[in-house]
C-alpha positions as CSV (number, residue, x, y, z in Angstrom):
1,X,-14.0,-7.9,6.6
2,X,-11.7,-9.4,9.1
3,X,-10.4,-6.0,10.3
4,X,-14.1,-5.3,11.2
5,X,-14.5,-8.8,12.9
6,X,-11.8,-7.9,15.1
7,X,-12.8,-4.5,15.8
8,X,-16.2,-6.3,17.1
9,X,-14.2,-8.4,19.4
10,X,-12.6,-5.9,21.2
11,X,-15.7,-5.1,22.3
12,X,-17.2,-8.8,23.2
13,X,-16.9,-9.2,27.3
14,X,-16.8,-12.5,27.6
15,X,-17.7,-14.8,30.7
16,X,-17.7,-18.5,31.9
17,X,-20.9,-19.5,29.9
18,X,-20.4,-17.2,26.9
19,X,-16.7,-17.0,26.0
20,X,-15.2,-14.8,23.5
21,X,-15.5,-15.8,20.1
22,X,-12.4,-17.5,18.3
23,X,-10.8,-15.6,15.4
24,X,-9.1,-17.3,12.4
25,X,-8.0,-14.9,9.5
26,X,-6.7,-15.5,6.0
27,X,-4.6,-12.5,5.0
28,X,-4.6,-13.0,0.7
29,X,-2.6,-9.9,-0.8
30,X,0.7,-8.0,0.1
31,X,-0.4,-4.6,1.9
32,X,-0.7,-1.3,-0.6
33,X,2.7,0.4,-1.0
34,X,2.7,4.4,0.6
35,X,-0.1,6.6,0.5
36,X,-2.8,7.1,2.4
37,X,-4.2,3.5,1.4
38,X,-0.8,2.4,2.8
39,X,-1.0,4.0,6.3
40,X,-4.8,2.9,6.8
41,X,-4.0,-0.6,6.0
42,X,-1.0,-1.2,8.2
43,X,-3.2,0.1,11.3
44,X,-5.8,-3.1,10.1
45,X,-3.2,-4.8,9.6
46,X,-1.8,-4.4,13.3
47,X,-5.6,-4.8,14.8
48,X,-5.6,-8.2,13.2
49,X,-2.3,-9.8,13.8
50,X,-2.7,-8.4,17.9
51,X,-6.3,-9.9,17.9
52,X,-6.9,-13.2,15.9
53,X,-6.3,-16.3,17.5
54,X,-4.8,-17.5,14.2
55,X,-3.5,-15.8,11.2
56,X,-3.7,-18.0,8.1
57,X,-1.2,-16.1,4.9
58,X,-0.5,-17.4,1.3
59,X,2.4,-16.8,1.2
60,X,5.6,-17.1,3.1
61,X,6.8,-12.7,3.4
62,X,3.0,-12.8,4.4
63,X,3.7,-14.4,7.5
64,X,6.9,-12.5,8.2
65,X,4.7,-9.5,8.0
66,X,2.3,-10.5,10.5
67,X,4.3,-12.0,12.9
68,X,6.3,-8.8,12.9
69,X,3.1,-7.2,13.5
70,X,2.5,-9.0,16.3
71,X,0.4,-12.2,15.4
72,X,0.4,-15.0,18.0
73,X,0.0,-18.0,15.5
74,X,0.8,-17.5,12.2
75,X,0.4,-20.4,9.8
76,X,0.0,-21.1,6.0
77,X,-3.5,-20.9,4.3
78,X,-4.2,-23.1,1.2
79,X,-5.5,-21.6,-1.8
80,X,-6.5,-24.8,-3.8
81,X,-7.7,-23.8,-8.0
82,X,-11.1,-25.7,-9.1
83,X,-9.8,-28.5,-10.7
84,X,-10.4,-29.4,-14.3
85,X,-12.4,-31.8,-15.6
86,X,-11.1,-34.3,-17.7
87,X,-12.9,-33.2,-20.9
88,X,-12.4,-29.7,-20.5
89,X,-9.0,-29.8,-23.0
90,X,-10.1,-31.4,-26.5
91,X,-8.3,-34.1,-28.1
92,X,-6.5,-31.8,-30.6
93,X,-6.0,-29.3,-27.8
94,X,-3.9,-32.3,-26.0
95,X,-2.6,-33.4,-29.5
96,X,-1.4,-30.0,-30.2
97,X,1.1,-29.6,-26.3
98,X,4.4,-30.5,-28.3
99,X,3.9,-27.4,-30.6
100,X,2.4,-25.3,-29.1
101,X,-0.3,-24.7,-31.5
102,X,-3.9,-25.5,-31.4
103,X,-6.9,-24.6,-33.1
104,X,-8.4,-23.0,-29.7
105,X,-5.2,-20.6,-29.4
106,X,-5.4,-19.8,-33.2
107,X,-9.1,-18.5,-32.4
108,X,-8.1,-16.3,-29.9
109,X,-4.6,-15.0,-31.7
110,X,-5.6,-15.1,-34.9
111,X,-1.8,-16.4,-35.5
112,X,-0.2,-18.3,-38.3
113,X,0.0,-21.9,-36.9
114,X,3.1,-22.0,-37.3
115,X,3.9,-19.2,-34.8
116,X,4.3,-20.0,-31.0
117,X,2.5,-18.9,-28.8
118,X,3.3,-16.8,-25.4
119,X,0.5,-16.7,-23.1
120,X,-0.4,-14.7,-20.0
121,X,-3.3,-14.2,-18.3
122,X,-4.7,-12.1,-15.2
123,X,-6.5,-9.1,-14.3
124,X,-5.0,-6.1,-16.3
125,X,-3.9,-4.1,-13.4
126,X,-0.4,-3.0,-12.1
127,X,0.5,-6.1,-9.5
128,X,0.7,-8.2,-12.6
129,X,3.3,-6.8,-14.1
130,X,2.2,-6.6,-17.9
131,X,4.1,-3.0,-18.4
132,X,7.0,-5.1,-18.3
133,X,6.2,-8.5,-20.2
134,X,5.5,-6.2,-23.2
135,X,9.0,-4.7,-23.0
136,X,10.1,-8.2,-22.9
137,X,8.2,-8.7,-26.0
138,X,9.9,-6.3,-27.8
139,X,13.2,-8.4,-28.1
140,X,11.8,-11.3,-29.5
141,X,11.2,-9.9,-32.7
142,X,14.7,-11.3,-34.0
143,X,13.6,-14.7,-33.3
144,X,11.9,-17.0,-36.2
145,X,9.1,-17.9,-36.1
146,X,8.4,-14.7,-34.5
147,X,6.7,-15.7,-31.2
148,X,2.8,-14.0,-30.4
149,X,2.4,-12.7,-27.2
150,X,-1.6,-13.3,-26.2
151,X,-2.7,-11.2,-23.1
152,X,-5.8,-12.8,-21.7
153,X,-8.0,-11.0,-19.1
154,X,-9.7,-7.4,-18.5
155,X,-8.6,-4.5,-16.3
156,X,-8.3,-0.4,-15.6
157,X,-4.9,-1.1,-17.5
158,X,-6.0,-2.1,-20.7
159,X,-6.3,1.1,-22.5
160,X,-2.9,1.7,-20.9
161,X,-1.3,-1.4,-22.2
162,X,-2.6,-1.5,-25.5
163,X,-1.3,2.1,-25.7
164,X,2.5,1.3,-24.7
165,X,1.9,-1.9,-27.3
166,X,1.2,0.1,-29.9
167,X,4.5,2.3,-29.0
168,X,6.5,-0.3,-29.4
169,X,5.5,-1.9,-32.1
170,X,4.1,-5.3,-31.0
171,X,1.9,-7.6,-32.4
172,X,0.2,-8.7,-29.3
173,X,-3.4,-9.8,-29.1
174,X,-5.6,-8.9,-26.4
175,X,-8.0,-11.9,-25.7
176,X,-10.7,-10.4,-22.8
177,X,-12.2,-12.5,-20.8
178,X,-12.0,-16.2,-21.9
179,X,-13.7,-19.1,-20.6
180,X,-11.8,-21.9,-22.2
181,X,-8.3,-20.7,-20.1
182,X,-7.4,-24.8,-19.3
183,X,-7.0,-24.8,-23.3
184,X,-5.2,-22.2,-24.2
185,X,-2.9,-23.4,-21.5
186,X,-2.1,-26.5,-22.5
187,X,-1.9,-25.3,-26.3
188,X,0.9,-22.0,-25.5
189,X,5.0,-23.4,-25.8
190,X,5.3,-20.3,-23.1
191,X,3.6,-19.1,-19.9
192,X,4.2,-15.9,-18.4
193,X,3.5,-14.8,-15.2
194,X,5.4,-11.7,-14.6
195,X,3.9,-10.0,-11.7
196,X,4.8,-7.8,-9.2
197,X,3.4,-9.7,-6.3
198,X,1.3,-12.5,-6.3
199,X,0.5,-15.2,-3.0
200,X,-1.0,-18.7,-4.3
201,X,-1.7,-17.6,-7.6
202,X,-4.7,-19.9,-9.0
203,X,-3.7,-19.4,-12.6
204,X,-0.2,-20.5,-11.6
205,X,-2.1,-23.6,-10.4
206,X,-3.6,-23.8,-13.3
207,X,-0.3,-24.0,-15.6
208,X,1.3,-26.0,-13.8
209,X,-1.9,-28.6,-13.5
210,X,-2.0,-28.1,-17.5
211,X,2.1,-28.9,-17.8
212,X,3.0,-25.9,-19.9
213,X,6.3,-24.4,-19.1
214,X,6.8,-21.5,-17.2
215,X,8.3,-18.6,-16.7
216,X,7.7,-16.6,-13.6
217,X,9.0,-13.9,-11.5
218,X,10.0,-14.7,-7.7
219,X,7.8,-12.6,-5.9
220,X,5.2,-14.2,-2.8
221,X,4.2,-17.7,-3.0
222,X,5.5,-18.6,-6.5
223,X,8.6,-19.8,-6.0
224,X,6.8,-22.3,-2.7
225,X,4.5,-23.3,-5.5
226,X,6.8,-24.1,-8.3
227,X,9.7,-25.2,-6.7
228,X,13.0,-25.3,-8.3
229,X,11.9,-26.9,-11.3
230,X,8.9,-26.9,-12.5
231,X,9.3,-23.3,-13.8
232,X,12.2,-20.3,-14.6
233,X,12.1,-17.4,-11.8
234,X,13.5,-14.3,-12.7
235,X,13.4,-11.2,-10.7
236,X,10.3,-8.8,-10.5
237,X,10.0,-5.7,-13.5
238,X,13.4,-7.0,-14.9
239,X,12.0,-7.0,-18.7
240,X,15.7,-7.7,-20.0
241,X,16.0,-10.8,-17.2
242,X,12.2,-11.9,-18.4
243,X,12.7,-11.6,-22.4
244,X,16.2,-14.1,-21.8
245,X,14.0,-16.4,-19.6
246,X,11.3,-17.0,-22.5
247,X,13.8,-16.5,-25.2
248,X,15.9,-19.7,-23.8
249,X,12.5,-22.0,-23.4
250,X,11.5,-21.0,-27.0
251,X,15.2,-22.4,-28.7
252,X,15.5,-24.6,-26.6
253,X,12.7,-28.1,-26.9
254,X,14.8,-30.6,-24.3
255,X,14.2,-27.0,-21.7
256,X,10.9,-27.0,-22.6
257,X,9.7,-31.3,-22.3
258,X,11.8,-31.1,-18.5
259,X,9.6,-27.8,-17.4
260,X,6.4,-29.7,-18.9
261,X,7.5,-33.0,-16.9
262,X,8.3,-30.7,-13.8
263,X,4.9,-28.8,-14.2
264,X,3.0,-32.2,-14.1
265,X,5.1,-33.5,-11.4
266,X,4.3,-30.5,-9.3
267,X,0.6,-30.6,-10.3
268,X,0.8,-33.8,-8.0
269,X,1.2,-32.0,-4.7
270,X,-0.8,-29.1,-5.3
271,X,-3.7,-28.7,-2.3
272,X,-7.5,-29.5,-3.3
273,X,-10.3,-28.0,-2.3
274,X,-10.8,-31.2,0.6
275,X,-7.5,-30.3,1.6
276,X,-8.3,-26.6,2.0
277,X,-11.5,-27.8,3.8
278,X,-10.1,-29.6,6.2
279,X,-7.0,-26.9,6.6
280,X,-9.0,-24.6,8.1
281,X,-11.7,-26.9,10.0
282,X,-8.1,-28.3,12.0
283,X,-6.9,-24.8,12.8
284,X,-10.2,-23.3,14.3
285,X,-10.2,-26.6,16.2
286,X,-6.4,-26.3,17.3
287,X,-7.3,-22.7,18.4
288,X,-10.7,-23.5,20.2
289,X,-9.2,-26.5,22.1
290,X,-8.1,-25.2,25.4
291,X,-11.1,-23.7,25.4
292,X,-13.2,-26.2,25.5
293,X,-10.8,-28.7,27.5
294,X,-11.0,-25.3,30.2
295,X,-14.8,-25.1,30.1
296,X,-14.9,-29.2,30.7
297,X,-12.7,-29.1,33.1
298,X,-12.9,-26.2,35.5
């Protein structure tokens, strides 16, 4: 909608009693790659940067972007995930973190117990990267136990994936939709996030709030939100660089307790929803001020 809201401002003609409206945009996702889709967004793109008063991005090639595009103020937006209630991971859930097996996960996986489990969830669609985690996949089969990769979340790839899955042999489970993601989370000894692209990915939020460790690739705003710690980065659609990452968190347990402590640690500093709040209530202030001090003092 914001291409549209700037559109409607070209048009406003402001005057001393009714000035022109401030404009403060969040930009959320990396602009579609070639294509028609590509050219029409760039020329949005470019309408926004050259007429918002502020341009707010989750991620720090987002702001590059659109102050190459001509943007005036560019600044970060916060992207906080709903946080979790204290009761919403069960006892044996929590009991179950050092193993990586839970009763919850079981459900889902239908694994042996003994089994760990590698978990990633997200919208079954090309950004996140999926084509390429099930490649990984297919080099862990050495390892004993074998690990079980769970896919959670729906898409217009899923026939797709479950199709290459099947190619390769895997023994992957496909877990839809799920509401008890917090969980499963706290249950898996691996979580993957192995997307293409991705800004201040909630579910990231999620992981690290839940103290798993992680394996991620360094694409967008994963690496601000992870630091250099609290997770493995590896390099976007690099299955080989991706199957090593999970492979060395799975053999190795003291890898695995420092990422859990680093996840926690860098749960800490993650924004809240307040935080968000009052984010973007201090920005349309800080680019409405000289108006108003111009108005009250002529």
């Amino acid at each position: 909608m914001a291409p549209f809201a700037a559109i409607a401002l070209a048009f406003v003609r402001p005057d001393v009693y009714h000035p022109r409206p401030a404009l403060v945009v969040t930009v959320h996702n990396a602009p579609a790659s070639g294509g028609v889709a590509g050219a029409i967004y760039r020329v949005l793109e470019l309408i926004v940067a050259r007429t918002a008063d502020s341009v707010l991005c989750v991620s720090p090639d987002l702001e590059e972007r659109m102050r190459a595009a001509g943007a005036a103020l560019v600044g970060r937006a916060l992207v906080p995930a709903d946080a979790v209630p204290a009761d919403a991971v069960s006892a044996e859930t929590s009991h179950a973190i050092a193993s990586g097996g839970s009763a919850e996960t079981r459900a889902v996986s239908g694994a042996d117990p003994d089994r760990p489990t590698v978990l990633a969830v997200g919208r079954l669609a090309a950004q996140k990267g999926f084509g390429t985690l099930l490649e990984a996949a297919a080099s862990w089969r050495d390892l004993r136990p074998q690990p079980l990769l769970v896919i959670v979340g729906d898409g217009p790839l899923e026939a797709e994936l479950k199709s290459l899955a099947t190619r390769l042999g895997l023994d992957v489970r496909f877990a839809g939709h799920r509401d008890d993601v917090p969980a499963l989370l706290a249950a898996a000894a691996v979580f993957v996030l192995p997307s293409a692209w991705e800004g201040q990915p909630l579910i990231l939020q999620e992981a690290l709030r839940a103290g798993v460790p992680i394996v991620a690739t360094r694409v967008g705003g994963t690496p601000e939100l992870t630091g250099q710690d609290a997770a493995l980065l590896v390099p976007a659609a690099d299955a080989g660089r991706l199957a090593d990452a999970v492979r060395a968190v799975l053999a190795d347990p003291a890898m695995a307790a420092r990422l859990r402590q680093a996840a926690a640690k860098r749960a800490d500093a993650l924004p809240s929803q307040d935080d968000a709040v009052t984010a973007a209530l201090a920005e349309y202030d800080l680019v409405t001020r000289p108006r108003r001090s111009h108005r009250h003092h002529p």
